[in-house]
Structures are given as C-alpha cells and as structure tokens.
N, CA, C and O atoms as a GROMACS GRO file, in nm:
protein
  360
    1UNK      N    1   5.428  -0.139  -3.158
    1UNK     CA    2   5.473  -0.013  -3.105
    1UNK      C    3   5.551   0.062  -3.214
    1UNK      O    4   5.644   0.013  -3.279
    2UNK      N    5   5.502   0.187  -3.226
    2UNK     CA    6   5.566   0.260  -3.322
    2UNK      C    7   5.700   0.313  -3.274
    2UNK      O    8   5.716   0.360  -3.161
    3UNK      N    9   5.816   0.301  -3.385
    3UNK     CA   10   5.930   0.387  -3.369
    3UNK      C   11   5.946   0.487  -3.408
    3UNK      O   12   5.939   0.512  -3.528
    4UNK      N   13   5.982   0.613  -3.278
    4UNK     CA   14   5.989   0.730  -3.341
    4UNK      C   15   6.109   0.754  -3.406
    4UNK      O   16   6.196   0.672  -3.378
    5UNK      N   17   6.153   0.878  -3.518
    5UNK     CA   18   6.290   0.920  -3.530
    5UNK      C   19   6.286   1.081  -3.488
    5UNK      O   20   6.200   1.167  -3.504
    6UNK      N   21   6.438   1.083  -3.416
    6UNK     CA   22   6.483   1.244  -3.372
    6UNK      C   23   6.436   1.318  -3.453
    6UNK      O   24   6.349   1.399  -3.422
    7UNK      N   25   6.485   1.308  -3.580
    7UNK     CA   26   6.517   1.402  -3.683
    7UNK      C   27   6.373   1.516  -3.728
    7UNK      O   28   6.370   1.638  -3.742
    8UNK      N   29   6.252   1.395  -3.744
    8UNK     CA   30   6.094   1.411  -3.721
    8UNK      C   31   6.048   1.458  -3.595
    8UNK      O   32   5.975   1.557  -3.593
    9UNK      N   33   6.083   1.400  -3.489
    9UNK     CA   34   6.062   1.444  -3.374
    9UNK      C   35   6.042   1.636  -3.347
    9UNK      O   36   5.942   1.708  -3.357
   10UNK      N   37   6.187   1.669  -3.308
   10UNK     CA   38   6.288   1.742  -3.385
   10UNK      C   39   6.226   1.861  -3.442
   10UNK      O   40   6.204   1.963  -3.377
   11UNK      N   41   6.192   1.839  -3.600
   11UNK     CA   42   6.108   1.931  -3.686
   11UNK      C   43   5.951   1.970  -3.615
   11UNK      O   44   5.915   2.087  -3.602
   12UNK      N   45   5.859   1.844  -3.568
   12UNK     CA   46   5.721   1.856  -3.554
   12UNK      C   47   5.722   1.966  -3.397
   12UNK      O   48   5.626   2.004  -3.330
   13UNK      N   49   5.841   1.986  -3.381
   13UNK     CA   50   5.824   2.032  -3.223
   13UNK      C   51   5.893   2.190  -3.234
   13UNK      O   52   5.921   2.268  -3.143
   14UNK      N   53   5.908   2.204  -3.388
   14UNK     CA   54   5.955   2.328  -3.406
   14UNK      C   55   5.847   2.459  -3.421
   14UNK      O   56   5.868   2.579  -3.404
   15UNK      N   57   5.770   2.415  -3.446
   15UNK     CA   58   5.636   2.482  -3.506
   15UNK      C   59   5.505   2.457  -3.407
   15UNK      O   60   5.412   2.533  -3.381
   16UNK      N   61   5.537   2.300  -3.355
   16UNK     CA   62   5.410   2.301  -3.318
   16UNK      C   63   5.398   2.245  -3.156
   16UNK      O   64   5.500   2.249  -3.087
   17UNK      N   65   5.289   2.200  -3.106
   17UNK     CA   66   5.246   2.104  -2.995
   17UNK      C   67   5.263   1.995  -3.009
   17UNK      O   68   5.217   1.944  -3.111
   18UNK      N   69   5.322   1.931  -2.935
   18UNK     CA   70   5.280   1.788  -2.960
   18UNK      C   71   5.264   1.698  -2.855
   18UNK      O   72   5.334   1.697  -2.754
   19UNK      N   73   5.105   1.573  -2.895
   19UNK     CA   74   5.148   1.527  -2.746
   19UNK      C   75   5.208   1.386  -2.732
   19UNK      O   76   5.174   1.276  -2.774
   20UNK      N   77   5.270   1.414  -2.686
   20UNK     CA   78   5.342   1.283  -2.642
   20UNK      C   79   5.325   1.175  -2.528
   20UNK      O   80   5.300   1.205  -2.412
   21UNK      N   81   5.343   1.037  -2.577
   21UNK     CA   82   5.303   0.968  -2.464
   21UNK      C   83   5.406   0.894  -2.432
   21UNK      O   84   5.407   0.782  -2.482
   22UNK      N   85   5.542   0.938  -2.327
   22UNK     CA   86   5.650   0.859  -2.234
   22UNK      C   87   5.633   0.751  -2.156
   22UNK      O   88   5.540   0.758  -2.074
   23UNK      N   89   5.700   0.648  -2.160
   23UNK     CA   90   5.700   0.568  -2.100
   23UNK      C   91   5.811   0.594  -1.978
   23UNK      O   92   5.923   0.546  -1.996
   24UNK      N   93   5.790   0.652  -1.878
   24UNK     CA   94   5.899   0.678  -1.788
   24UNK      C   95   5.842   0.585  -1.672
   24UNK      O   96   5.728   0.568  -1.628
   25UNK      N   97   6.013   0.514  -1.629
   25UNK     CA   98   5.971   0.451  -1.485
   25UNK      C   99   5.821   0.359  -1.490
   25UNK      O  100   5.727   0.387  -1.416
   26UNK      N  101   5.819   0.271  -1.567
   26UNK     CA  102   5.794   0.169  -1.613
   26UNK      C  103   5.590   0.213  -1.634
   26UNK      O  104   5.509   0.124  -1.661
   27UNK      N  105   5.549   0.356  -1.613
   27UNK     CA  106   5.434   0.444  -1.606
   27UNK      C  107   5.406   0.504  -1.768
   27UNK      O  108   5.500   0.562  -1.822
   28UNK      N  109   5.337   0.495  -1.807
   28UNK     CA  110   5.307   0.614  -1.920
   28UNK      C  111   5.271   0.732  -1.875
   28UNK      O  112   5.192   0.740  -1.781
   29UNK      N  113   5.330   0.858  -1.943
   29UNK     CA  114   5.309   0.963  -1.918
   29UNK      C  115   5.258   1.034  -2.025
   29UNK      O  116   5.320   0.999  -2.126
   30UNK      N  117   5.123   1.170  -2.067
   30UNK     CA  118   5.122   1.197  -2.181
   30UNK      C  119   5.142   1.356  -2.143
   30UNK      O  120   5.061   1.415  -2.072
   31UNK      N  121   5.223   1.400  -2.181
   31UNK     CA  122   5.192   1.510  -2.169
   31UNK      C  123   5.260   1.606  -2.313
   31UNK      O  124   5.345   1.564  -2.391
   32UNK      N  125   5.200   1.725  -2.315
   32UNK     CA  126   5.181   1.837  -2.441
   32UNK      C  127   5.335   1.900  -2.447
   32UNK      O  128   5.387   1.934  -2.340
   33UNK      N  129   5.393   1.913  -2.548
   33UNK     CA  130   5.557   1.960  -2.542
   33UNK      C  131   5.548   2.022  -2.690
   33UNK      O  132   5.486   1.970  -2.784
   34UNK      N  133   5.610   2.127  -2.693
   34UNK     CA  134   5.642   2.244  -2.790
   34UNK      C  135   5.830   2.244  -2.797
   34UNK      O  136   5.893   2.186  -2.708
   35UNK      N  137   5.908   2.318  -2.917
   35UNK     CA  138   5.992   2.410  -2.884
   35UNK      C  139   5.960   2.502  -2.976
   35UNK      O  140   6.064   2.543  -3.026
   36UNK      N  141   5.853   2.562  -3.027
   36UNK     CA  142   5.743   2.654  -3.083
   36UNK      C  143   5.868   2.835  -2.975
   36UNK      O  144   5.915   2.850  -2.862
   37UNK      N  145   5.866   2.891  -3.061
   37UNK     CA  146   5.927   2.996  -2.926
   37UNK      C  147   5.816   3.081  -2.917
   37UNK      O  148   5.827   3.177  -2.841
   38UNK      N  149   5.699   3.064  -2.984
   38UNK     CA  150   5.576   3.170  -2.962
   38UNK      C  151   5.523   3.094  -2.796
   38UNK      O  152   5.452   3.169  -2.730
   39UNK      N  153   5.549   2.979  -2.744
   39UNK     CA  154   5.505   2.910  -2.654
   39UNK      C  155   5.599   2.947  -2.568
   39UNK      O  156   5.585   2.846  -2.499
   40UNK      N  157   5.669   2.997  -2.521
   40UNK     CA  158   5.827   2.986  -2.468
   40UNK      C  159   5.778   3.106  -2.373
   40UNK      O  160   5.703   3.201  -2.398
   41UNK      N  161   5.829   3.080  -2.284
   41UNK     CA  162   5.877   3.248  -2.221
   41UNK      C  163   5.953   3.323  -2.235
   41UNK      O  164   6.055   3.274  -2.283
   42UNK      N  165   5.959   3.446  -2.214
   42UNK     CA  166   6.074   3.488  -2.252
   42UNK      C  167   6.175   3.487  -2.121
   42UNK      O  168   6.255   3.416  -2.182
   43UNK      N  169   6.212   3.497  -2.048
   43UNK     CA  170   6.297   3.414  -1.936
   43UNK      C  171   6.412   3.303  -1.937
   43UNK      O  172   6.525   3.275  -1.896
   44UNK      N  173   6.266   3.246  -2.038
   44UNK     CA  174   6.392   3.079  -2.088
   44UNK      C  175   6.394   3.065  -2.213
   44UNK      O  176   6.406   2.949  -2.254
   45UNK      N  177   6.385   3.167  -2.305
   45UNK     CA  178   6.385   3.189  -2.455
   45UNK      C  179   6.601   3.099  -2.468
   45UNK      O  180   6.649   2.994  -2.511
   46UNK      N  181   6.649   3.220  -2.406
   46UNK     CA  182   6.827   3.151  -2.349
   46UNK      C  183   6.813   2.997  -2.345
   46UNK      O  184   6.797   2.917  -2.437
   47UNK      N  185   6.824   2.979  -2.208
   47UNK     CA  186   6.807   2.864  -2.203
   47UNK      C  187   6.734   2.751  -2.282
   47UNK      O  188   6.752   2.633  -2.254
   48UNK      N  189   6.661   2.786  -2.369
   48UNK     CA  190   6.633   2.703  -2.491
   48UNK      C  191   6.685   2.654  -2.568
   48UNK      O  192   6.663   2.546  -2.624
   49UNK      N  193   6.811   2.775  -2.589
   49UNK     CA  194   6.892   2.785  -2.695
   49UNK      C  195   7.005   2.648  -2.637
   49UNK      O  196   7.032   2.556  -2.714
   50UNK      N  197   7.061   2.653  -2.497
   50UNK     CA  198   7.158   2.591  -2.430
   50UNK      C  199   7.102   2.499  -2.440
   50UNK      O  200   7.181   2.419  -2.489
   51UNK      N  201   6.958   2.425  -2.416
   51UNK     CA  202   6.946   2.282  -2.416
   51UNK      C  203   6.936   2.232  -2.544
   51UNK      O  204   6.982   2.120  -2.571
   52UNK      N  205   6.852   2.340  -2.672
   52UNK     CA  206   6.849   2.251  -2.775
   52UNK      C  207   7.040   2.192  -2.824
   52UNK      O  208   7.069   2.091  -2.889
   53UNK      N  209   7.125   2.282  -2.774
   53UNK     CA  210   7.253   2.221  -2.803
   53UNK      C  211   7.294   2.106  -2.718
   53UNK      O  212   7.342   2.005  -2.769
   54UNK      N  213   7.277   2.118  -2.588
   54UNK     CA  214   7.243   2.004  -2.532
   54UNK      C  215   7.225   1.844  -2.573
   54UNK      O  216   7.293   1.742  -2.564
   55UNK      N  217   7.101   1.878  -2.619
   55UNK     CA  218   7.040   1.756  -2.667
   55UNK      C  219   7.083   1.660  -2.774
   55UNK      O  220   7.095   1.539  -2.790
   56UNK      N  221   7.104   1.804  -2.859
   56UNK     CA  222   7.215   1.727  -2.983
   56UNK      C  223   7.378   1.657  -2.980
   56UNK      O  224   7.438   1.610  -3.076
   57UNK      N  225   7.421   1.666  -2.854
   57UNK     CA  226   7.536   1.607  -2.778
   57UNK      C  227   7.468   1.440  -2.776
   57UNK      O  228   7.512   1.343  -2.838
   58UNK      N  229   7.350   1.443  -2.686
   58UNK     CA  230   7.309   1.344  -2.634
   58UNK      C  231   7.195   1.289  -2.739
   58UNK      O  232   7.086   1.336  -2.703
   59UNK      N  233   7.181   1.204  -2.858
   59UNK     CA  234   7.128   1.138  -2.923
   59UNK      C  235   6.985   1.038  -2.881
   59UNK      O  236   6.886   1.023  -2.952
   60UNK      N  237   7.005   0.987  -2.764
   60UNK     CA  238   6.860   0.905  -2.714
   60UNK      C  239   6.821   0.970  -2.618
   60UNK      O  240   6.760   0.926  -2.521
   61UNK      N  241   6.853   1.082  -2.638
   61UNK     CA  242   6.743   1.188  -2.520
   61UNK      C  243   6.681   1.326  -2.567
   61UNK      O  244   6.759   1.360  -2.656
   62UNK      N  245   6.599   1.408  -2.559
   62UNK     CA  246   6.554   1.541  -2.589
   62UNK      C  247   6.482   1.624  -2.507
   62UNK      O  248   6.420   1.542  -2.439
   63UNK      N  249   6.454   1.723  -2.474
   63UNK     CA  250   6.417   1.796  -2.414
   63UNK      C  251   6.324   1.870  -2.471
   63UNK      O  252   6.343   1.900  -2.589
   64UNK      N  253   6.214   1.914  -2.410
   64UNK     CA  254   6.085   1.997  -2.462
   64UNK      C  255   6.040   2.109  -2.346
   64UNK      O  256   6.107   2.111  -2.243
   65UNK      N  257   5.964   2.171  -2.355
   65UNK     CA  258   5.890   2.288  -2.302
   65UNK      C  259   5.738   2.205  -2.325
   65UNK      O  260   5.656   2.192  -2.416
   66UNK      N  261   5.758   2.148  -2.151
   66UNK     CA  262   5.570   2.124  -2.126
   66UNK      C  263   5.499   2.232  -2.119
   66UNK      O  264   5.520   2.319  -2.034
   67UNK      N  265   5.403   2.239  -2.215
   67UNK     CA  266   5.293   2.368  -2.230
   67UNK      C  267   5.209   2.346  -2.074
   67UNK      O  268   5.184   2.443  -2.003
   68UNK      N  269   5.187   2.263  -2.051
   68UNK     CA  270   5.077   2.288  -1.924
   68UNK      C  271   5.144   2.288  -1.811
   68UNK      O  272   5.098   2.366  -1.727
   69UNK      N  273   5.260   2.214  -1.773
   69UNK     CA  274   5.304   2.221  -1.658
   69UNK      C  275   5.428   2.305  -1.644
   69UNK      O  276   5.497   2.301  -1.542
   70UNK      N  277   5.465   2.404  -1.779
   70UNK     CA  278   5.563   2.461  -1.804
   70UNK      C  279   5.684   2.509  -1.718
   70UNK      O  280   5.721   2.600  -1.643
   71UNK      N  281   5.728   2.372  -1.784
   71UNK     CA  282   5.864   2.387  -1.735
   71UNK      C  283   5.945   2.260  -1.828
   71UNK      O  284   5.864   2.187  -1.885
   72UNK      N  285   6.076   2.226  -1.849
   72UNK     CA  286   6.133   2.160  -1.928
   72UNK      C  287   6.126   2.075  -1.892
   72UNK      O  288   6.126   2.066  -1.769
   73UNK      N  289   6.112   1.927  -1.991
   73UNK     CA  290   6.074   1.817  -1.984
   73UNK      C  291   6.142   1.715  -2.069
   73UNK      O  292   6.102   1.711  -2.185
   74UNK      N  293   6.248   1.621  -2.029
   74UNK     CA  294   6.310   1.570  -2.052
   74UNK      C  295   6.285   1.400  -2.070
   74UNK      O  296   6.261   1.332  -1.970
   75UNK      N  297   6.294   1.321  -2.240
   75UNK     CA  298   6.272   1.194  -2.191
   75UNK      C  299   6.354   1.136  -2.315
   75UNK      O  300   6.413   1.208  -2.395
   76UNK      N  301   6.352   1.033  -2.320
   76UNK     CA  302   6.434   0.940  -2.404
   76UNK      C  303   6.342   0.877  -2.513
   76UNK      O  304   6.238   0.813  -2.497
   77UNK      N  305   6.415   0.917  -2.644
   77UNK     CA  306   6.363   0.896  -2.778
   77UNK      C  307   6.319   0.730  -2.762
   77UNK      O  308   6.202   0.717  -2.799
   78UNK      N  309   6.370   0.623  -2.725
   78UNK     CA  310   6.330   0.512  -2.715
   78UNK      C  311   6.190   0.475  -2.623
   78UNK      O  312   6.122   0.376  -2.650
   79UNK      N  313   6.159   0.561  -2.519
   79UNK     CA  314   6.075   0.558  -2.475
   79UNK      C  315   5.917   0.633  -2.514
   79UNK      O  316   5.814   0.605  -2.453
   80UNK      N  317   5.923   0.713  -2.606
   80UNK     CA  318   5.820   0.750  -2.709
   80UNK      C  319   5.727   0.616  -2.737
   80UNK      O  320   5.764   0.508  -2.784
   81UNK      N  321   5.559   0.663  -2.681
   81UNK     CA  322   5.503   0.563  -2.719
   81UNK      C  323   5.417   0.608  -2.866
   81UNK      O  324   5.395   0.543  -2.968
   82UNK      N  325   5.387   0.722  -2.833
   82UNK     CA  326   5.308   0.812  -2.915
   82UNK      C  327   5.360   0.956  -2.962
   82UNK      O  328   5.463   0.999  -2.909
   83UNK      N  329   5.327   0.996  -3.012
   83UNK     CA  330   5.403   1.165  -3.129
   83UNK      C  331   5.201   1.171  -3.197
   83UNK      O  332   5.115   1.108  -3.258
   84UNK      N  333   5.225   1.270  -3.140
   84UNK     CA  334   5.101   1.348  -3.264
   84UNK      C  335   5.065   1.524  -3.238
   84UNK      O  336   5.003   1.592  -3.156
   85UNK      N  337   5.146   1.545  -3.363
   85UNK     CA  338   5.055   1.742  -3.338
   85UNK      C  339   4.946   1.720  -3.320
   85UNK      O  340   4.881   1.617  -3.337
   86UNK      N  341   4.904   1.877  -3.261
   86UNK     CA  342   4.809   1.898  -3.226
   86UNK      C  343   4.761   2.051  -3.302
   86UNK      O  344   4.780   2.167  -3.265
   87UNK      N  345   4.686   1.990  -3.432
   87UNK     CA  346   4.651   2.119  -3.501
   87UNK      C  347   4.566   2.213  -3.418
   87UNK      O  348   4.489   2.186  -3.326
   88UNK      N  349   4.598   2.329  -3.470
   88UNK     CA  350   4.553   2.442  -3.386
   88UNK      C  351   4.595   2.502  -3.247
   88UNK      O  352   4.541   2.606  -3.208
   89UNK      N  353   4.668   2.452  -3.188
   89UNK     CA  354   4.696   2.433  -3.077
   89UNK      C  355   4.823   2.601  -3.029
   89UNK      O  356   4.850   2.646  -2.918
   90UNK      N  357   4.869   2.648  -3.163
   90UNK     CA  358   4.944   2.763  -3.182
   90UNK      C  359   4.902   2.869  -3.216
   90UNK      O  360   4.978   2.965  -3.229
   0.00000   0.00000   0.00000
C-alpha cells in the first residue's frame, strides 16, 4: 500500500482532478476531487478559502471539492489508497 504525503497531495489538487480512492468505514470509496478554482463554484469560491485554512490546523485530514457529486468531501490522509491526476480533465 502506497503512502501518500499532504504536501503532494496538496499541490496535485491545486491545478488539477484527482481521483482518489478512500478507505472510509472499513469500504473503499473512489471518487474525483479538485481544489482547481476553475472547478469551484462561485458560491463556495469563500468557503474554500475557510476550509483550505481549516485543514491546515488539522494535519491527518483534508478536504476537497467532489467534481461529480459536488459538494465538499472530507477524508483522512492515512486512509488514501490511491492519488492519481487525471490529465485533461480541466
């Protein structure tokens, strides 16, 4: 099992898609997460701003903008099974 780091995390989710595969509640989950602000609404462009500070409080957790089910999506860096952009996808 690969280990992810924030810091990478973080950067790849600045620019782009990515999909990710969570292990939440003992289930894998994969779903597509951006903080891209061309992806964003403008509504919660704000509130983007409040969680990415957020997050950086809280170290084994992060928050994203699910592109398909859009709305914020919250999971724990330890639980990362998978990380991969998704070229083209912006």
């Amino acid at each position: 099992m690969a280990t992810y780091q924030r810091e990478q995390l973080l950067l790849d989710l600045r620019d782009n898609v990515i999909e990710l595969t969570v292990n939440q509640n003992g289930a894998d989950q994969t779903i597509r997460v951006t903080h891209a602000e061309a992806m964003l609404p403008i509504n919660v462009t704000q509130r983007f701003i409040t969680e990415q500070h957020q997050h950086m409080l809280n170290a084994a957790s992060m928050v994203a903008w699910a592109v398909d089910a859009k709305k914020w999506f919250v999971f724990e860096i330890k639980d990362v099974r998978y990380a991969q952009v998704i070229d083209g996808y912006l």
